[in-house]
Phi, psi and omega in degrees: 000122174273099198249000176235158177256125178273099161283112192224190185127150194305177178277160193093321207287343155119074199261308159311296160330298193278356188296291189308254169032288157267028158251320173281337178298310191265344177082061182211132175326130142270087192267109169300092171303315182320295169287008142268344174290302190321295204302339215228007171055035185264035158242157174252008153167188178260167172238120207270338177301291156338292201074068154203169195242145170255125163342066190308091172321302184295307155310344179255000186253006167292305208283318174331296216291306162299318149314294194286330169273355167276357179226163179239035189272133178294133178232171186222124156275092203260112189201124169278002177223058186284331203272013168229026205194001154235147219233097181332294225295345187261345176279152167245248277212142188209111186245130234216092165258169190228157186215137166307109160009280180319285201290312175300000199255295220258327185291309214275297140016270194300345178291338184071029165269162193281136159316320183306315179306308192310306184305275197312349191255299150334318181267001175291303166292311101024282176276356168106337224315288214290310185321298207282316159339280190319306186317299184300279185300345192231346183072151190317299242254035126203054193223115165238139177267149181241124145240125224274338208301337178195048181230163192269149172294359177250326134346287175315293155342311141319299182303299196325291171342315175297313201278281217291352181266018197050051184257142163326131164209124166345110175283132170244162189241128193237138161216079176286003152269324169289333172279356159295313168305316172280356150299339204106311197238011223268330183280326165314324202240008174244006194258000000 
């Protein structure tokens, strides 16, 4: 049974807002991966470059697995890594936001992270990493991208909403490399 929804997308793109957001607009759990590995003690060390804690893949993706598979409650999954910790057969739907280089640059700034985290999340973003992931593991005909760079999280919301009753919804295609290129600025976000 396919009961869960993926919000994935680089860090910055407003993955938590629009994650919560859109469980409560449909009326569905809302699961933090993060703050289930945090609650439930499934990482197996820190990464002292990062300043984060690592992931036990296999334990969190047992413990998902339990959680998630004990209900038949539609859930929105807020995770930047579903393709190692979610089980195609259970997902419907999977939204892959995206953010303008530039702006994702400047949200991850104001956050008070070190450049080097800026720079890889920003280049992340840039090659498609979460898109091509998602893509890989879940197939085109359910993984749709939103871009977040100048739309409101309820805006955003709306759209997802449209797509999960199964209403026509615009597909859109994001390519920040080539809009880096015709900028100009495309040797900035690859060195």
């Amino acid at each position: 049974m396919q009961t869960i929804i993926i919000v994935t997308g680089t860090p910055g793109t407003g993955k938590t807002t629009f994650a919560k957001a859109l469980a409560k607009t449909i009326g569905a759990n809302y699961v933090n991966v993060t703050r289930h590995v945090l609650k439930h003690k499934l990482y197996r060390g820190v990464d002292p470059e990062r300043r984060t804690r690592i992931m036990d893949v296999p334990k969190t993706r047992a413990s998902l697995k339990r959680e998630l598979g004990t209900t038949h409650v539609l859930s929105v999954v807020d995770t930047h890594i579903p393709e190692e910790i979610i089980s195609r057969g259970s997902v419907k739907q999977v939204f892959v936001l995206r953010c303008d280089p530039r702006i994702l640059e400047s949200r991850l700034r104001r956050k008070g992270w070190k450049a080097s985290k800026i720079r890889e999340n920003v280049l992340a973003e840039v090659v498609d990493s979460c898109l091509i992931a998602g893509v890989k593991n879940f197939g085109w005909r359910k993984v749709i991208q939103i871009d977040t760079s100048h739309r409101t999280p309820l805006g955003c919301v709306a759209s997802a909403k449209r797509s999960i009753l199964g209403k026509p919804t615009k597909m859109i295609k994001i390519d920040w490399i080539s809009k880096l290129e015709r900028e100009g600025m495309l040797d900035r976000y690859l060195k």
